[in-house]
Every structure is written in structure tokens, then in C-alpha cells.
N, C-alpha and C positions, 0 to 999 in steps of 0.2 A: 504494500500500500504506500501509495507516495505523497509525501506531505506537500500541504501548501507553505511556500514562502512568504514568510511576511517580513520580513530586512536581508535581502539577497547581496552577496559578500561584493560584487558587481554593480557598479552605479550603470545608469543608461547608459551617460556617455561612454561611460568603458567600452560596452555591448556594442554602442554605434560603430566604434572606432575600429572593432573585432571585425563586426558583421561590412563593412564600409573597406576595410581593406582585401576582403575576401571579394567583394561584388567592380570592386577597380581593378582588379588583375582580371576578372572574367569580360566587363563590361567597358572599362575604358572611360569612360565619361558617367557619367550619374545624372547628370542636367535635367534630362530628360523625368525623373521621378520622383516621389515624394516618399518619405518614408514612415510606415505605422512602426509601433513599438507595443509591446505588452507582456507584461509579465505574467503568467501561467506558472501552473503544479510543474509542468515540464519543465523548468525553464524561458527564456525570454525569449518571445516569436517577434520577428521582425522581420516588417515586408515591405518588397520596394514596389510603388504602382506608377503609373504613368500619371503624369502631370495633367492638367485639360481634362475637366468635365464636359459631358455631352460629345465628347468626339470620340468615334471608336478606333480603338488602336487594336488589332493582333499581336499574340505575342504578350509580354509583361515584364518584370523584372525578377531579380533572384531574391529567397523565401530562406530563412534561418531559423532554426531551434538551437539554440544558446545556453549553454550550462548557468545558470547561473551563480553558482561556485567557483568554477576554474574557468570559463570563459571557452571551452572547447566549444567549438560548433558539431551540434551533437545531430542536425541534419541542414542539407541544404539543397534546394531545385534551382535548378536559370530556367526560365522560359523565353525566348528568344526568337 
């Protein structure tokens, strides 16, 4: 059974900086998206979506599960 976190050893910006250097080696640029953040039982999901409402875009940006103790990226997809 896995507990919830309630003061994770991991500030956001740590998480951003993890999940953001991980998504610039695959992606190159970032411009293009915005970033959600959230902290879950599992650790910190963070996802990158395209910027512009109302316009459709295919495709989306790369998606992270984040330890949020050691910082490992404990899953990740690019959608591309």
C-alpha cells in the first residue's frame, strides 16, 4: 500500500528542472508548451501540452512520473 505525500523531500522547482532537462535533450526547444505539475501517491506527474487554446495541434509533448524522494524519473512518454 502506498502512502500519500504530504512534504515530499523534492521542491517543484527541483522536479521542473529534472523533468525540463530530460524533455530538452529529446525536444530541443520547449517554447512551444506549457507545463502542468502535480503531486500524487506516485510521485510528481508532470506534463508538457501545447500552448494555444482552441487550435488543434497533433502530436503533444513529453509526460513524467517523478520520484518524489530521489528525483529518479520513474516513467516517461514523448508524443511527437
Amino acid at each position: 500500500m502506498q502512502s500519500t505525500l504530504l512534504e515530499p523531500k523534492l521542491t517543484r522547482d527541483r522536479v521542473l528542472s529534472i523533468a525540463e532537462a530530460d524533455a530538452v535533450a529529446a525536444y530541443d526547444n520547449l517554447n512551444s508548451f506549457r507545463v502542468e505539475i502535480q503531486l500524487k501517491s506516485d510521485g510528481w506527474h508532470v506534463e508538457y501540452l501545447f500552448r494555444g487554446e482552441g487550435r488543434f495541434h497533433t502530436g503533444g509533448g513529453p509526460t513524467y512520473i517523478i520520484d518524489a524522494e530521489t528525483g529518479a524519473i520513474l516513467d516517461k512518454k514523448y508524443y511527437q
